[in-house]
N, CA and C atoms as a LAMMPS dump frame, in Angstrom:
ITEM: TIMESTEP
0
ITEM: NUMBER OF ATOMS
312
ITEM: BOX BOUNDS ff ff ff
-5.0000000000000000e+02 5.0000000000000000e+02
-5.0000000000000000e+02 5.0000000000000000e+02
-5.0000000000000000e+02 5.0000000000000000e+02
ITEM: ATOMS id mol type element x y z
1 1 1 N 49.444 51.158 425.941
2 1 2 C 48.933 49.842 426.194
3 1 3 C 48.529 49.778 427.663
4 2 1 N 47.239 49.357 427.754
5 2 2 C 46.701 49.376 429.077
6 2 3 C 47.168 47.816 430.039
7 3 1 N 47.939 48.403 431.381
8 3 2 C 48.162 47.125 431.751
9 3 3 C 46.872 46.502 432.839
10 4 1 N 47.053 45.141 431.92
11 4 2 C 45.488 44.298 432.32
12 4 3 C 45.619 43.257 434.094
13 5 1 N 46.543 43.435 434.37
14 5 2 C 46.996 42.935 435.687
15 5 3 C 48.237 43.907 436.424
16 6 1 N 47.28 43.723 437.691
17 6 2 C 47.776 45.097 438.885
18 6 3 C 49.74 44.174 439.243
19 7 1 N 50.312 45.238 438.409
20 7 2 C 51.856 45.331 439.19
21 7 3 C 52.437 45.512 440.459
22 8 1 N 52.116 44.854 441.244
23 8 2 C 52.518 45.056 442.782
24 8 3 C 53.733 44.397 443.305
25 9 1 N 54.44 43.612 442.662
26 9 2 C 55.521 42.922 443.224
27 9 3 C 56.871 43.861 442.439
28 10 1 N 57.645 44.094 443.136
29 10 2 C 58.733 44.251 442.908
30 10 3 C 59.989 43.633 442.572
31 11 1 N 60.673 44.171 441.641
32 11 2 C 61.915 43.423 441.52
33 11 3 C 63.241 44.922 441.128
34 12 1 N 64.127 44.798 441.904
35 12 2 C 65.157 45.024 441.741
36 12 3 C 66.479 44.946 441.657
37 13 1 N 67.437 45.404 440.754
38 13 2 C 68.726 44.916 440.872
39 13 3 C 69.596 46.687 440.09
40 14 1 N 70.776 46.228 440.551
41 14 2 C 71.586 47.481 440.118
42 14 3 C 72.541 47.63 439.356
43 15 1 N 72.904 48.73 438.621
44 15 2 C 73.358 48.388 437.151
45 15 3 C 74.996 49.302 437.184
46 16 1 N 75.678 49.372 436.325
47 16 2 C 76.929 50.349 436.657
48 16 3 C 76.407 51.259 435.314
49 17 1 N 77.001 52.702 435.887
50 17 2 C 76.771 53.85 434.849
51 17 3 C 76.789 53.359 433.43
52 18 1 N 77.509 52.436 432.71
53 18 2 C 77.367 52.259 431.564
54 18 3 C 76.428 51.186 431.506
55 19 1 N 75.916 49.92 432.04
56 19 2 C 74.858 49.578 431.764
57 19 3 C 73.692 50.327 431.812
58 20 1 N 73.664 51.162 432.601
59 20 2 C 72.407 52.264 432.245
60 20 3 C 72.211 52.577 431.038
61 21 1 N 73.242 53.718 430.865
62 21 2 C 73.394 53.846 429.445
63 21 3 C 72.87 53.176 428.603
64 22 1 N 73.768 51.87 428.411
65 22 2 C 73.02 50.905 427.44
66 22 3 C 71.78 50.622 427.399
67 23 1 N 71.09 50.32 428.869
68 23 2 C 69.462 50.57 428.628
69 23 3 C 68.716 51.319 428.399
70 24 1 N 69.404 52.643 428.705
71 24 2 C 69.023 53.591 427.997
72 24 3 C 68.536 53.416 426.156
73 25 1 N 69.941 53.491 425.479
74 25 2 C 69.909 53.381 423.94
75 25 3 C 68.891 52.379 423.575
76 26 1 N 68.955 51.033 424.401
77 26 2 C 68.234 49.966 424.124
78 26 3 C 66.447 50.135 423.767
79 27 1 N 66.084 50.716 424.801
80 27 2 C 65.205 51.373 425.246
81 27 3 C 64.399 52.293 423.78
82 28 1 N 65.174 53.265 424.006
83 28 2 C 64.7 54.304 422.735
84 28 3 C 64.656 53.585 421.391
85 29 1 N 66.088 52.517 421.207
86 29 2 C 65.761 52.099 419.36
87 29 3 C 64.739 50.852 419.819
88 30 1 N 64.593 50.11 420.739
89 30 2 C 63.425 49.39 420.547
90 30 3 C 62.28 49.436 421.034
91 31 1 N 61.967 51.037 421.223
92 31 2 C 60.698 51.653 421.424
93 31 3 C 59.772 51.119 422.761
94 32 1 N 60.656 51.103 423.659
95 32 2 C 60.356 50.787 425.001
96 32 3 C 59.621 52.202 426.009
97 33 1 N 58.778 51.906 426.511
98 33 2 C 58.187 53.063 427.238
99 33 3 C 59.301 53.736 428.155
100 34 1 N 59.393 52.423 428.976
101 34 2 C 60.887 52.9 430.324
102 34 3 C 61.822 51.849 430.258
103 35 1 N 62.902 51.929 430.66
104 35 2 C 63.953 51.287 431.618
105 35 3 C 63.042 50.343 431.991
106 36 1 N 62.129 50.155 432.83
107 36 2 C 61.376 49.105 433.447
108 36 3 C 60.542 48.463 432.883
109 37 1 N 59.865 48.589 432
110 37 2 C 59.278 48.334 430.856
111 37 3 C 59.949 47.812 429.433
112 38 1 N 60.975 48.03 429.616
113 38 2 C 62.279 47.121 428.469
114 38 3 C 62.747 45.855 429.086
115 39 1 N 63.215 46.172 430.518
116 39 2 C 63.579 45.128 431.29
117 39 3 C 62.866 44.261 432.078
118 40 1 N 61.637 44.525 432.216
119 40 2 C 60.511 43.59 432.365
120 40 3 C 60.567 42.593 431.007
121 41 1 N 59.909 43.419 429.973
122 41 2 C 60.237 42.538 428.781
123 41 3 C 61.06 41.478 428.444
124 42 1 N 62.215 42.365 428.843
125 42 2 C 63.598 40.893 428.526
126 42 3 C 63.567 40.092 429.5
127 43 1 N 63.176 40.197 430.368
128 43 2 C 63.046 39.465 431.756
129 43 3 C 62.093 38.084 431.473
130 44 1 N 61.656 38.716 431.487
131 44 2 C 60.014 37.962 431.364
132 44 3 C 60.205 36.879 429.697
133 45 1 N 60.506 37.237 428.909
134 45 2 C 60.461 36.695 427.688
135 45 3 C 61.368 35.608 427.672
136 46 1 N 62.459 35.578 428.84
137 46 2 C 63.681 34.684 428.74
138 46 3 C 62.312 33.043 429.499
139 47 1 N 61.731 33.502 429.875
140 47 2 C 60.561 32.087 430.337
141 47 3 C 59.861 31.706 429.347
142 48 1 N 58.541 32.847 429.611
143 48 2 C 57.308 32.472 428.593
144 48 3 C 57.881 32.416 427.174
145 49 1 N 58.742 33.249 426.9
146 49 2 C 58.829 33.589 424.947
147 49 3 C 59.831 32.589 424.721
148 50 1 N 60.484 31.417 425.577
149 50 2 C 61.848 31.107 424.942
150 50 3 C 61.151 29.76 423.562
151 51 1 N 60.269 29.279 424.52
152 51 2 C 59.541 28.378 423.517
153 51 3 C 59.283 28.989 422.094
154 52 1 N 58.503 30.346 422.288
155 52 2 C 57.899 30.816 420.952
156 52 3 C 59.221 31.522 419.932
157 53 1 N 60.433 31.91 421.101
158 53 2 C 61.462 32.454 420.382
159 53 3 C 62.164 31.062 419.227
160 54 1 N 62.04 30.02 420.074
161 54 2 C 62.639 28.697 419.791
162 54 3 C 61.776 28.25 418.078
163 55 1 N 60.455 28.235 418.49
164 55 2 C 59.722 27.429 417.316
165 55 3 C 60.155 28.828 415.953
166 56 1 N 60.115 30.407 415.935
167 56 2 C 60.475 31.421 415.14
168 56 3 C 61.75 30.836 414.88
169 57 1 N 62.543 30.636 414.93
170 57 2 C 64.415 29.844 415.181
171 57 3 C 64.199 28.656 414.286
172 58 1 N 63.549 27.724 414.571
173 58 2 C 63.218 26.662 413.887
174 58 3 C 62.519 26.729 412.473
175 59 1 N 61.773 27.768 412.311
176 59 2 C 61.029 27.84 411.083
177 59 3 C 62.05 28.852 410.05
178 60 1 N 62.832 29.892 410.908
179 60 2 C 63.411 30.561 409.965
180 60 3 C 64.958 29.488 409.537
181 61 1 N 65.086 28.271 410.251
182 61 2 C 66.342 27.503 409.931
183 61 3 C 65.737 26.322 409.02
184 62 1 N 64.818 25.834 409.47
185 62 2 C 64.125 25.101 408.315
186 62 3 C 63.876 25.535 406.616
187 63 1 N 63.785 27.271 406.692
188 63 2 C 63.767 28.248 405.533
189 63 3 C 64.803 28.332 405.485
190 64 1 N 65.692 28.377 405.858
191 64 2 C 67.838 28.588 405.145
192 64 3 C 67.391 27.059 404.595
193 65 1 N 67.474 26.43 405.654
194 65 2 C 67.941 24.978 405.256
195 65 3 C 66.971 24.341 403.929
196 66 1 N 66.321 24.749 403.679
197 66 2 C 65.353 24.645 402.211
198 66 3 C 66.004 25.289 401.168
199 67 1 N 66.275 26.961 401.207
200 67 2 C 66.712 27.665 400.571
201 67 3 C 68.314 27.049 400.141
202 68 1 N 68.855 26.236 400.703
203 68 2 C 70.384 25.855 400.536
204 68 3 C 70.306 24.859 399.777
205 69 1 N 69.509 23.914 400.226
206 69 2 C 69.188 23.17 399.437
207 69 3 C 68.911 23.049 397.491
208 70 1 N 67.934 23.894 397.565
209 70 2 C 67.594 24.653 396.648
210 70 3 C 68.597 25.512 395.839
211 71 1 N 69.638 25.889 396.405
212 71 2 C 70.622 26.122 395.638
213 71 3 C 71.446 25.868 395.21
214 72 1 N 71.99 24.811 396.439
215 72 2 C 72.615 23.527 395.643
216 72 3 C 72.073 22.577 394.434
217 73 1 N 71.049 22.534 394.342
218 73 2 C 70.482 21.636 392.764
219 73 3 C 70.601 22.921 391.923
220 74 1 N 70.501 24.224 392.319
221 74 2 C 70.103 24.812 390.821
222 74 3 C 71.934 24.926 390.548
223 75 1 N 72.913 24.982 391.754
224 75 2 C 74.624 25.127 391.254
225 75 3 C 74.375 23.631 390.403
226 76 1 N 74.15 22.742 390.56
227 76 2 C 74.183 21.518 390.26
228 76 3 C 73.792 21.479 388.338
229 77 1 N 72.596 21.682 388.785
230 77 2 C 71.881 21.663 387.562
231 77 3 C 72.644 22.898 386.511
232 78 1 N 72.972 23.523 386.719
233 78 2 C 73.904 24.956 386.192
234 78 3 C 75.075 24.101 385.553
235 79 1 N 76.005 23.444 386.856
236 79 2 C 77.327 23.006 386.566
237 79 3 C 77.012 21.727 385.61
238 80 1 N 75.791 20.896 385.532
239 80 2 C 75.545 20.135 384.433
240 80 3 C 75.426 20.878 382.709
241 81 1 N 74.786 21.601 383.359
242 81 2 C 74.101 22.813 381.523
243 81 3 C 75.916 23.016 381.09
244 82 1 N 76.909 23.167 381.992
245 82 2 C 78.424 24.051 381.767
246 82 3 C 78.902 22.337 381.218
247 83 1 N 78.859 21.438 382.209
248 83 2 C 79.791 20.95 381.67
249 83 3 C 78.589 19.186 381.888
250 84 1 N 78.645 18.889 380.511
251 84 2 C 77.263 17.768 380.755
252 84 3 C 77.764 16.309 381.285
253 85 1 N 78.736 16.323 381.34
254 85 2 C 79.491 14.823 381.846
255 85 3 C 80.818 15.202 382.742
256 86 1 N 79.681 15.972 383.75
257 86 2 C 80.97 16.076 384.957
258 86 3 C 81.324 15.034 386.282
259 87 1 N 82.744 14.905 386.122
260 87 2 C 83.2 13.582 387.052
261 87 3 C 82.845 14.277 388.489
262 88 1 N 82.619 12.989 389.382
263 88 2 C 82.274 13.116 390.444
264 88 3 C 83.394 14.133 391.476
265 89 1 N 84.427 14.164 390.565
266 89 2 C 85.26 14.476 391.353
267 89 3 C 84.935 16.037 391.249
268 90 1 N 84.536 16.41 390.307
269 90 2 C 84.387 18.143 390.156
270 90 3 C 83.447 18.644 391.123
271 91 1 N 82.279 17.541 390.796
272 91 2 C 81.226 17.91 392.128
273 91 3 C 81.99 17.942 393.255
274 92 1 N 82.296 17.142 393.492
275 92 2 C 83.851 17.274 395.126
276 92 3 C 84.422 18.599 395.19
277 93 1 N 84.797 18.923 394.297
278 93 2 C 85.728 20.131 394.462
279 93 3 C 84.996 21.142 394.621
280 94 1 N 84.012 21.624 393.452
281 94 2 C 83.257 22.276 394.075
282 94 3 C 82.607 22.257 395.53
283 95 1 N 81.939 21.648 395.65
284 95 2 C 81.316 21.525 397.102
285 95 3 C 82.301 21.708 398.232
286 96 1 N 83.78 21.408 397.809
287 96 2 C 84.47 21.528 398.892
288 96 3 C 85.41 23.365 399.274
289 97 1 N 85.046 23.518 398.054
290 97 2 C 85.188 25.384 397.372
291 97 3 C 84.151 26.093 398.195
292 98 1 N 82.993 25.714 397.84
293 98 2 C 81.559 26.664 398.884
294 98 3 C 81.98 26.165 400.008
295 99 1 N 81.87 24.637 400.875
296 99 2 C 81.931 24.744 401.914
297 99 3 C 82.556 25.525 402.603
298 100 1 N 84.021 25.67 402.045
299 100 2 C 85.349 26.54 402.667
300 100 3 C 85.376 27.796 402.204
301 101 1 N 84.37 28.225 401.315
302 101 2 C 84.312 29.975 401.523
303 101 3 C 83.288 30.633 402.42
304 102 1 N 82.118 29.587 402.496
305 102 2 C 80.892 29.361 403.683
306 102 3 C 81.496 29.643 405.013
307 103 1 N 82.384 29.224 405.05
308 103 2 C 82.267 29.101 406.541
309 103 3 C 84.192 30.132 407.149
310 104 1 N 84.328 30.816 405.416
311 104 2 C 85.082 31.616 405.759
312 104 3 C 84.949 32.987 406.251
């Protein structure tokens, strides 16, 4: 990738042998040219990208939050087909069964 604006400013900071490392690994599995070129990236993205990271965040939680939805009517609609005159209270229990394995 050809860079389209001349790099002349510097930035440095210093890392301990194992953060190297780590930028190292970082580097290679996410197909980073250099060390400086990974960390430019992350650098840089914590400004310009937080917005675009933010609205990706929002659309993939808007998609859970649809998808949950959505599965709650079809448990619903299911637990009606099982049992056709179920008290409110079963719906309770259930719901209170997922919530508390959800978030176990």
């Amino acid at each position: 990738m050809a860079v389209t604006k001349p790099r002349n400013r510097l930035v440095n900071f210093r890392v301990s042998e194992e953060e190297f490392q780590n930028l190292r690994e970082a580097c290679l599995s996410g197909g980073a040219r250099s060390i400086s070129d990974f960390a430019r990236s992350a650098v840089l993205s914590t400004f310009g990208g937080a917005n675009e990271m933010e609205g990706h965040l929002q659309i993939r939680l808007s998609t859970i939050d649809q998808k949950m939805d959505d599965l709650d009517s079809s448990l619903r609609t299911l637990l009606g087909r099982l049992n056709p005159s179920p008290s409110p209270s079963t719906l309770d229990v259930l719901e209170e069964r997922m919530l508390h394995q959800h978030h176990s």
